[in-house]
LUMTORVEX-297322 format. One line per 2 residues: number of its first residue (from 1); their letters; for each residue x, z, y of C-alpha. Coordinates in nm, 4 decimals, decimal comma. Layout:
<rs>
NUM> A> X/Z/Y | ...
</rs>
This chain:
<rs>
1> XX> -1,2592/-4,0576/-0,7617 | -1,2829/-3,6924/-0,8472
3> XX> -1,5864/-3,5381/-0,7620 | -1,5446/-3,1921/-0,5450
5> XX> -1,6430/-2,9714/-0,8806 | -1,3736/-3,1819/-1,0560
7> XX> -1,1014/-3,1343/-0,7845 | -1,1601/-2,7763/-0,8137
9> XX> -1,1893/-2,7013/-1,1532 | -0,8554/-2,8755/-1,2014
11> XX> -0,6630/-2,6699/-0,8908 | -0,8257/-2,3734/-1,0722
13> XX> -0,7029/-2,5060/-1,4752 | -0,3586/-2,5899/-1,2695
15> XX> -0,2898/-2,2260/-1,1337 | -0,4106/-2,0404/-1,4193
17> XX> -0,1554/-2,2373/-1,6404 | 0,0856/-2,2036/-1,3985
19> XX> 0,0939/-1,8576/-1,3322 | 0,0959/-1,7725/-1,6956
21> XX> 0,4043/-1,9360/-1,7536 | 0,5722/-1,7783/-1,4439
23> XX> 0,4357/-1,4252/-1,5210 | 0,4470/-1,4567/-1,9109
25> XX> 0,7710/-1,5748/-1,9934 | 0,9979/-1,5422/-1,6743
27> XX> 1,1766/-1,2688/-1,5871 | 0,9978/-1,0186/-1,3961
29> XX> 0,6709/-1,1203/-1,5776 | 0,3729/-0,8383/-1,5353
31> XX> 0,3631/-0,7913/-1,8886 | 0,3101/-0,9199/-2,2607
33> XX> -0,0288/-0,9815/-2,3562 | -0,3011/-1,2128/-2,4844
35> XX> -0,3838/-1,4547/-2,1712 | -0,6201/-1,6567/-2,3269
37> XX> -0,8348/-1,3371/-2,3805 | -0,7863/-1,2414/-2,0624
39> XX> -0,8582/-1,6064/-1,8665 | -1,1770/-1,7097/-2,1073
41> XX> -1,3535/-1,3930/-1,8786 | -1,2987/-1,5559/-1,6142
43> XX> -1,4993/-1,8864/-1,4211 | -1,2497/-2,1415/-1,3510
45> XX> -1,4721/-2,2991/-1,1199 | -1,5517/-1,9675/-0,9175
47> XX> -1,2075/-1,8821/-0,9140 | -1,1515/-2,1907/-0,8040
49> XX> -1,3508/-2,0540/-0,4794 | -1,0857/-1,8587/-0,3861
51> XX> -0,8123/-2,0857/-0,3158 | -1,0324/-2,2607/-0,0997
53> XX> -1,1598/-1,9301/0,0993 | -0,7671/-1,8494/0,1959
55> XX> -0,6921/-2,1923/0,2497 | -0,9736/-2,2395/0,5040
57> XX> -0,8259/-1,9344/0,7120 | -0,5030/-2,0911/0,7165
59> XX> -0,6541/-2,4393/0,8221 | -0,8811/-2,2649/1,1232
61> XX> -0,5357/-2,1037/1,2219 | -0,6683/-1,7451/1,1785
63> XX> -0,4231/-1,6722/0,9403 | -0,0560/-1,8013/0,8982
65> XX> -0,0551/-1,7954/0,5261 | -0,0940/-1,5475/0,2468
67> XX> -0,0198/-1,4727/-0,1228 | -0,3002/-1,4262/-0,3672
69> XX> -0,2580/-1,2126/-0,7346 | -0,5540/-1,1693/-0,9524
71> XX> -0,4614/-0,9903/-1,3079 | -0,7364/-0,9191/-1,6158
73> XX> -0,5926/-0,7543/-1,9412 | -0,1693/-0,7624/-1,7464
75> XX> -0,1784/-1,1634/-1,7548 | -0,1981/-1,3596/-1,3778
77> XX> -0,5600/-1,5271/-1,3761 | -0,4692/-1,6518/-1,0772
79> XX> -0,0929/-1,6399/-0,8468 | -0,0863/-1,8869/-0,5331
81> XX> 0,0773/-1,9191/-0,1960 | -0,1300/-2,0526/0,0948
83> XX> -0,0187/-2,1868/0,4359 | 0,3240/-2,0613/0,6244
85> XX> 0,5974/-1,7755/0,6242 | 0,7084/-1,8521/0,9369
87> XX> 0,5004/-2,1102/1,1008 | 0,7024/-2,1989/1,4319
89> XX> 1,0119/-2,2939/1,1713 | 0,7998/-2,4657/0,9181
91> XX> 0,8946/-2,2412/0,6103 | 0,6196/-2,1951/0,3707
93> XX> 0,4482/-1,9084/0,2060 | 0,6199/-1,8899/-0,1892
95> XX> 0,5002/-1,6585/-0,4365 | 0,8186/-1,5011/-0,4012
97> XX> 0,7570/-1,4592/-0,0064 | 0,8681/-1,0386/0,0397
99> XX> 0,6057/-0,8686/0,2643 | 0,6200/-0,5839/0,4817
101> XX> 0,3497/-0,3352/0,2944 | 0,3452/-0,0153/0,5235
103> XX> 0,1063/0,2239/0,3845 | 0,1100/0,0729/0,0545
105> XX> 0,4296/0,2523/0,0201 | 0,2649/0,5384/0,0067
107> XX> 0,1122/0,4539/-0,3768 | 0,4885/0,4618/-0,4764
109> XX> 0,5704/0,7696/-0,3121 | 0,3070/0,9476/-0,4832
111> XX> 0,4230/0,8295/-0,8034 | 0,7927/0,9397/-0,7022
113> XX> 0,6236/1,3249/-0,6146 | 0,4324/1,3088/-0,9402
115> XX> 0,7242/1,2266/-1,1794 | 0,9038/1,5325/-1,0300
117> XX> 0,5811/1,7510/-1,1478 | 0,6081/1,6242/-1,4322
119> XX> 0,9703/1,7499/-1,4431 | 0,8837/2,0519/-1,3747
121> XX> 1,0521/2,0606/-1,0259 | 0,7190/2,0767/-0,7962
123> XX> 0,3946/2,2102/-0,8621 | 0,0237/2,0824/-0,6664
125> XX> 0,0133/2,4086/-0,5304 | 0,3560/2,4231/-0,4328
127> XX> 0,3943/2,5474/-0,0120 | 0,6077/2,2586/0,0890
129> XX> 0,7676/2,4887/0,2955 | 1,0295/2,5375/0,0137
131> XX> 1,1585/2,2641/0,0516 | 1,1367/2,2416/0,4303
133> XX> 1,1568/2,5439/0,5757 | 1,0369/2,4108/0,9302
135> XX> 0,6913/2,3943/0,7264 | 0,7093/2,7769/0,6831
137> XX> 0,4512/2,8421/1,0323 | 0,2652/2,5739/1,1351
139> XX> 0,0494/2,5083/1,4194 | -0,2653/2,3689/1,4817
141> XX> -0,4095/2,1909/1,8090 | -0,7613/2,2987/1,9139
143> XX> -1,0111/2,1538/2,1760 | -1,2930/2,3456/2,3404
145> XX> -1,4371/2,3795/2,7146 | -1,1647/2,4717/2,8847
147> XX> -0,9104/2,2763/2,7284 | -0,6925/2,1994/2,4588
149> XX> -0,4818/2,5250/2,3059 | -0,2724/2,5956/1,9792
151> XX> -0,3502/2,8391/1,7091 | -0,1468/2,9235/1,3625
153> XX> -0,2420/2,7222/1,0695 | -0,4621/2,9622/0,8428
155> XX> -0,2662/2,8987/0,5441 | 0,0398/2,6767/0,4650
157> XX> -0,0072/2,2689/0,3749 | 0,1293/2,2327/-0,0119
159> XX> 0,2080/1,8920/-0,1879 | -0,2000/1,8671/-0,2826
161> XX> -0,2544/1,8307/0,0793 | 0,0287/1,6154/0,1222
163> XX> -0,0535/1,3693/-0,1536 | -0,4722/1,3476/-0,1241
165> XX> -0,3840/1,3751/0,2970 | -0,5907/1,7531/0,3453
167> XX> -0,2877/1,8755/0,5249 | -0,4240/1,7969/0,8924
169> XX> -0,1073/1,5879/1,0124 | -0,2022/1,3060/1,1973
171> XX> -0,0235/1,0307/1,3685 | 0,0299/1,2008/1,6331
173> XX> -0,1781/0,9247/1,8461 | -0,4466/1,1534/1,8912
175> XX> -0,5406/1,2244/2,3072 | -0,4915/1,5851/2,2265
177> XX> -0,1480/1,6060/2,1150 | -0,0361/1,2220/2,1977
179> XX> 0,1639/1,3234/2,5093 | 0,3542/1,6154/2,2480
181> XX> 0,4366/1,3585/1,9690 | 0,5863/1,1038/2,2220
183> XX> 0,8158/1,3761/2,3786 | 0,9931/1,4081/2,0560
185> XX> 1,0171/1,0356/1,9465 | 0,6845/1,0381/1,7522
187> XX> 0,3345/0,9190/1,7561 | 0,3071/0,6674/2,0472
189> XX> 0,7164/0,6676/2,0859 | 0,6948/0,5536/1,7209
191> XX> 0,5504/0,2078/1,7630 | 0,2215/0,2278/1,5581
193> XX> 0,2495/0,5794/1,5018 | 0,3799/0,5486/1,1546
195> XX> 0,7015/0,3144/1,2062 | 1,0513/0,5011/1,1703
197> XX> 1,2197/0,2246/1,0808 | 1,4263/0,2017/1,4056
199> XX> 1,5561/0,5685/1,3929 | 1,8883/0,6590/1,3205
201> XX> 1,8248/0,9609/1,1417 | 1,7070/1,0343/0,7837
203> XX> 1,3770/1,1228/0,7262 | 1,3805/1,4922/0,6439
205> XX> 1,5583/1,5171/1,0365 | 1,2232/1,3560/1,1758
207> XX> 0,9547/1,5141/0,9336 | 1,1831/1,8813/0,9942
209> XX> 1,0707/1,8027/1,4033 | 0,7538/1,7050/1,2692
211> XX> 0,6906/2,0683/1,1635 | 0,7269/2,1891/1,5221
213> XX> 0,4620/1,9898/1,6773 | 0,0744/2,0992/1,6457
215> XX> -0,1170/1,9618/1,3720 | -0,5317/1,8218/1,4238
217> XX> -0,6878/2,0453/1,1357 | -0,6419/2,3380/0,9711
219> XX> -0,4687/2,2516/0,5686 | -0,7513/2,1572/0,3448
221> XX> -1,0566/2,1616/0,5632 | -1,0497/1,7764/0,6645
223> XX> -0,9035/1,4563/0,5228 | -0,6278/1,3196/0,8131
225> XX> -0,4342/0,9715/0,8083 | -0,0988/1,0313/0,9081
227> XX> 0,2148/1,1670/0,8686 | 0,1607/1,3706/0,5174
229> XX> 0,3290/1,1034/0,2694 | 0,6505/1,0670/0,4760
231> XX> 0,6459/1,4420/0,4658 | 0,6208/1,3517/0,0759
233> XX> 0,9313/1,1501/0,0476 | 1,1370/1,4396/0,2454
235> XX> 1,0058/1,6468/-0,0347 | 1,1402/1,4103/-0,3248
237> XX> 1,5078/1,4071/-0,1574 | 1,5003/1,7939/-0,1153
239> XX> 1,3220/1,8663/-0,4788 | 1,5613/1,5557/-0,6460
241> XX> 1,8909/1,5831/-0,4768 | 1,9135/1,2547/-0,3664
243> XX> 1,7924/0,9755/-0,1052 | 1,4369/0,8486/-0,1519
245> XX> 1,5270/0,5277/-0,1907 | 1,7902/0,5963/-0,4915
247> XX> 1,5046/0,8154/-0,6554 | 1,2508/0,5504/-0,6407
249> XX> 1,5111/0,2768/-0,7691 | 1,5861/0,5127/-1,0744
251> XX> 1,2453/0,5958/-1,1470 | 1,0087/0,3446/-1,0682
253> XX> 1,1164/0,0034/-0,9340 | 1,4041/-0,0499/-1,1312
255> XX> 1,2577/0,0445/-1,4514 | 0,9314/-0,1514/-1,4008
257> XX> 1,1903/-0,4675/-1,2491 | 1,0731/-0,5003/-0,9502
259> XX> 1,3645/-0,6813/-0,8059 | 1,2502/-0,7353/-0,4605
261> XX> 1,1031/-0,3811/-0,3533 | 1,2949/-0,1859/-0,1083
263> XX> 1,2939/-0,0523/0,2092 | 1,5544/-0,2584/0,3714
265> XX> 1,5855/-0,6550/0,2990 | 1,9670/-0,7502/0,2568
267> XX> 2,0470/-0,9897/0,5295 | 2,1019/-1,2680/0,2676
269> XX> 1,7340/-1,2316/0,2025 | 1,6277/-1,3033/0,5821
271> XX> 1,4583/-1,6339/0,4703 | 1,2766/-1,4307/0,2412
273> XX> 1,0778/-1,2115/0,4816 | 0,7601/-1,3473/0,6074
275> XX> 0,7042/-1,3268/0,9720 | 0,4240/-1,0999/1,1329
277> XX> 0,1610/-1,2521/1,3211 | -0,1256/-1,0887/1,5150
279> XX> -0,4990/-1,1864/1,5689 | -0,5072/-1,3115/1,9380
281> XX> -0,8602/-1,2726/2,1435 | -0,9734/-1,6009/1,9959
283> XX> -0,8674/-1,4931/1,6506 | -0,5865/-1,7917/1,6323
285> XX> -0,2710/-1,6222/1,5187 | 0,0184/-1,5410/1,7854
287> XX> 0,3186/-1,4737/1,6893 | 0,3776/-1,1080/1,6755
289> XX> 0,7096/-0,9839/1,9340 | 1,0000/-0,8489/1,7728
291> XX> 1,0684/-0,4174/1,7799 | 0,8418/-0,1647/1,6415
293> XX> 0,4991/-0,3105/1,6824 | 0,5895/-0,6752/1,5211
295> XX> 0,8807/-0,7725/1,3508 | 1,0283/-0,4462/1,2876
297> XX> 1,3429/-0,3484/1,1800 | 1,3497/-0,4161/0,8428
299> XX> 1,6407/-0,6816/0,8477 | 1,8454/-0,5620/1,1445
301> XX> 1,8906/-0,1945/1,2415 | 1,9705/0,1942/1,1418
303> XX> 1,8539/0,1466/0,7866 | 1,9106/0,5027/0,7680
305> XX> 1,5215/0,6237/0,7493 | 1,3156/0,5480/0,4214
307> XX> 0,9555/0,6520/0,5141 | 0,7550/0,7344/0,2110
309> XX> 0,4472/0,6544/0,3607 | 0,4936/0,3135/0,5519
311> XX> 0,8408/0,1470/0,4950 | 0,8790/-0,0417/0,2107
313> XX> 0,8863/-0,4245/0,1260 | 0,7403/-0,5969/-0,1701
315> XX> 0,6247/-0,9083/-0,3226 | 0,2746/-0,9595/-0,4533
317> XX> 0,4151/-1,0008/-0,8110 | 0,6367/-0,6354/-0,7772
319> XX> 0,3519/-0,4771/-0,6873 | 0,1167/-0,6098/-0,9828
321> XX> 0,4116/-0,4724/-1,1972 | 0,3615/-0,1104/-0,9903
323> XX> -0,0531/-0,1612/-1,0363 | -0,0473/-0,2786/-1,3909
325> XX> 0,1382/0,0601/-1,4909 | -0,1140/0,2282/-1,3076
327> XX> -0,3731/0,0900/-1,4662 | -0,2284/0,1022/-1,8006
329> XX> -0,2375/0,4527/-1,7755 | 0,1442/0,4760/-1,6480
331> XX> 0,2799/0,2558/-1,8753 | 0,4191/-0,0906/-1,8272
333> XX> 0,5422/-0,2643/-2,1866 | 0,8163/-0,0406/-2,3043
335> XX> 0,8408/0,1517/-1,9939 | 0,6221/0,4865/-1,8901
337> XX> 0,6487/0,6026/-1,5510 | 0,3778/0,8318/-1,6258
339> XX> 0,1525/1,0361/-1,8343 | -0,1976/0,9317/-1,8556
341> XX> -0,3342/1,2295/-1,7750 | -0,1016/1,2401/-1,4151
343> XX> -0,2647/0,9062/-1,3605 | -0,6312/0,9763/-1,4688
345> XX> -0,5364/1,3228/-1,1544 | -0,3883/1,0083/-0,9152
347> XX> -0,7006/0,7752/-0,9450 | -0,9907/1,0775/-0,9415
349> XX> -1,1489/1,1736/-0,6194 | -0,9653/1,4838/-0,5201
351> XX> -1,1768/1,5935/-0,1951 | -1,5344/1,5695/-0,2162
353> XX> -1,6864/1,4060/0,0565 | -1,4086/1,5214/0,3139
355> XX> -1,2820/1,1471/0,3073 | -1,6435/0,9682/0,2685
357> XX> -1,9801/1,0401/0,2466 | -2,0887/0,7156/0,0960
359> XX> -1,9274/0,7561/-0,2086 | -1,5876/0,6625/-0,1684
361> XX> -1,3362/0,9297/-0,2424 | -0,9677/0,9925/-0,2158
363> XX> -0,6806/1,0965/-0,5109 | -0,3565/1,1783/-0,4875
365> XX> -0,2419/0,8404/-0,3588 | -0,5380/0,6258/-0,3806
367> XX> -0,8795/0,5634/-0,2331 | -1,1325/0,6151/-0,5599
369> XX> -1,4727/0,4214/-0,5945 | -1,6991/0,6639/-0,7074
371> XX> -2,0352/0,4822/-0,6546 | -2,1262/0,1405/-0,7719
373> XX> -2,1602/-0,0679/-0,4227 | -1,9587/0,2043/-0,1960
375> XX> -1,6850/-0,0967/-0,1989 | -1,8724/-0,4273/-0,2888
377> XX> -1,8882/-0,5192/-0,6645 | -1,5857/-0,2075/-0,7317
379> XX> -1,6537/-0,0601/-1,0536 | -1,7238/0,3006/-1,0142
381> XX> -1,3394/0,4106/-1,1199 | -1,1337/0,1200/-0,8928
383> XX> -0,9337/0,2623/-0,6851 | -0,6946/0,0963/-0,4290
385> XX> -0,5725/0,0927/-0,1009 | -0,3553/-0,1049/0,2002
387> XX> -0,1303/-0,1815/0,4721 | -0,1153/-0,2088/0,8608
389> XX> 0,0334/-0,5362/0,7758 | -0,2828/-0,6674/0,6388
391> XX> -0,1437/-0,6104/0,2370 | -0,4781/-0,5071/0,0355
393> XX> -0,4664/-0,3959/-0,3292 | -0,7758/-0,3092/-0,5607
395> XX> -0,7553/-0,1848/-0,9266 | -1,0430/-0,2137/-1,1402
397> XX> -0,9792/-0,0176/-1,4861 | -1,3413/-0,0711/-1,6267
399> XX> -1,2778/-0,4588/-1,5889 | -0,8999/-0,4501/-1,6692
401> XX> -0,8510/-0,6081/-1,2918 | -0,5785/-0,5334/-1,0354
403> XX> -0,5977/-0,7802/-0,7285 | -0,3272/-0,8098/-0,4153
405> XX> -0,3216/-0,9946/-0,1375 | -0,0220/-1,0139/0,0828
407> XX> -0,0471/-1,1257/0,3957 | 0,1367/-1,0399/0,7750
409> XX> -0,1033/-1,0096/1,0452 | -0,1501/-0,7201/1,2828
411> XX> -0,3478/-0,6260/1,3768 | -0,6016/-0,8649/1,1254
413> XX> -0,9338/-0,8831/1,3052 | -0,9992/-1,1552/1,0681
415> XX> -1,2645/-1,0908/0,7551 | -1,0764/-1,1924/0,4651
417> XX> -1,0311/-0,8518/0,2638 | -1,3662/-0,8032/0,2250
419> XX> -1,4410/-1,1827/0,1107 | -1,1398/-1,1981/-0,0754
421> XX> -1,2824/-0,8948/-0,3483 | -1,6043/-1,0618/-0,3459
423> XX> -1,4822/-1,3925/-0,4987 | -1,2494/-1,2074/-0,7170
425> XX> -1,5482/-1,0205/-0,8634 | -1,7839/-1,3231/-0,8867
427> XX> -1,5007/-1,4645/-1,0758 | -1,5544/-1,2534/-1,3625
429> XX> -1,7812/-1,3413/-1,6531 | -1,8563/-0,9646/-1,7651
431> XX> -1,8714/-0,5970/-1,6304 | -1,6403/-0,4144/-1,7728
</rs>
């Protein structure tokens, strides 16, 4: 019999060979390279620890299943499906499994607002006003002693603030302007906060009634979640000419191939689409209900709003493709999305300590590691971010890295992110 060090060593041998062939010579591989390079810096054994962290979630029932993408150098190190898609109709989690990724969206979006600076047709600096006009006067919700009262925005927000999130929107699920937001089919009307799928109007209609409602800080003086990239993709149709989605087919996903990225799933891809799954009291998974704050409409509704900031769909494998160009400094094989230097402006802290004081910073689409141990064993220079669907990405340029894990559970109460980096790191036989 195989000793427990064997068993693993093999699983670990098994997936690494495995995943090269599917990423290396299929179509929709992450790209061309030298794998052997790339997988002798890495423990088989320790990455062997992975698989069996995920797997051990999925057997406690505290998560339904998940999808697991580890690159060094562009080739897979590791690519495996745990546990279930849909657990209640015994379909299981493939590596092919498309994902709900929320604000992960918002990396792409970026990209799509950068690519038009490059173009010449925006600038950082640019009042976003001119290309919604609604933006021209905003206002700005303020809370002292006797109350809460509105006040002019000192300045107008520009695409900076929209893209590195300085532009004060929020959700709208703040208690001082909550009630405001709801009464115009926003913030708590919105599911989440950030879910348009279900409306029946484009997105520049809902961002254009976004203008009219108060903002929670004044544009540049604090770093606020919210709203700002779906303001973003309004930008892109106004500054393009055409639909969000179309510009981000043209420019990003089609040319990298990433087949299975969009903001709508075509109904023969239903089986496709894992199901979402929340962490009940206990932490077992329950089945999350069907509308805005589970299932979603991704399958079945308007499909007339594509939110920049929260409504895509992916696979774990598109968005290595989408990371690897990143990290390659916008380029992706033949293809460049990207100038290096528009990439080097994406992944470099951008506000100071406005969005951490413990050395974590934010770009113009990612989080930025700017301190050894801010984010575990990040190398000062990763940068990454997630979803509200419990998607996680991390890109590590010093050690060639980019790591995803897809997974549907909200909300995730579990502790698997923060595990899941650590045994990708301890994986690693070098530091850089």
């Amino acid at each position: 019999m195989f000793s427990s060090t064997r068993f693993h060593l093999v699983v670990a041998l098994l997936i690494v060979v495995s995943a090269g062939s599917l990423l290396g010579q299929a179509p929709g591989a992450v790209v061309a390279g030298a794998p052997s390079a790339a997988r002798a810096r890495v423990a088989a054994t320790r990455l062997a620890r992975l698989g069996g962290l995920i797997q051990a979630y999925v057997d406690s029932g505290k998560l339904p299943g998940a999808v697991a993408l580890v690159l060094r150098d562009g080739q897979p190190v590791f690519e495996r499906a745990f546990g279930w898609a849909d657990k209640e109709s015994s379909r299981r989690m493939t590596t092919d499994t498309i994902f709900r990724i929320a604000s992960q969206s918002k990396a792409i979006t970026s990209v799509a607002a950068l690519i038009l600076l490059e173009q010449g047709r925006l600038g950082l600096d640019t009042p976003v006003s001119q290309f919604i006009p609604e933006f021209a006067h905003t206002t700005v919700a303020v809370r002292d002693q006797s109350g809460t009262s509105t006040v002019p925005a000192r300045r107008q927000i520009t695409i900076r603030d929209l893209l590195s999130h300085t532009s004060g929107i929020s959700y709208g699920t703040d208690a001082t302007v909550a009630s405001l937001y709801a009464a115009k089919g926003l913030g708590p009307a919105a599911g989440n906060g950030w879910y348009t799928a279900d409306k029946d109007e484009p997105v520049c209609e809902t961002m254009a009634r976004l203008a009219t409602l108060p903002f929670v800080a004044q544009p540049g003086e604090a770093w606020v979640y919210g709203y700002s990239t779906d303001v973003l993709g309004c930008v892109v149709e106004r500054a393009s000419g055409v639909a969000l989605d179309q510009f981000i087919a043209k420019n990003i996903t089609g040319p990298l191939g990433m087949r299975d990225t969009s903001f709508y799933l075509p109904v023969a891809q239903r089986g496709r689409l894992a199901t979402v799954y929340s962490s009940g009291p206990d932490l077992q998974i329950v089945r999350a209900p069907d509308g805005p704050k589970g299932q979603g409409n991704y399958v079945d509704g308007p499909r007339r709003s594509f939110a920049g900031g929260a409504g895509l769909l992916s696979t774990a494998r598109d968005y290595g493709r989408f990371l690897e160009m990143i990290r390659n400094g916008g380029r992706l094989g033949d293809v460049r999305v990207l100038a290096p230097r528009t990439v080097q402006l994406m992944t470099t802290n951008q506000v100071g300590v406005l969005h951490s004081a413990t050395g974590l910073g934010y770009g113009l689409g990612f989080e930025t590691t700017d301190r050894y141990g801010a984010n575990g064993m990040d190398s000062v220079g990763a940068f990454g971010w997630g979803g509200a669907y419990g998607t996680t990405y991390r890109v590590d340029p010093s050690s060639k890295t980019v790591a995803v894990l897809m997974l549907q559970l909200m909300p995730n109460s579990t502790d698997l992110h923060a595990k899941f980096y650590a045994l990708v790191y301890q994986a690693l036989l070098d530091t850089n």
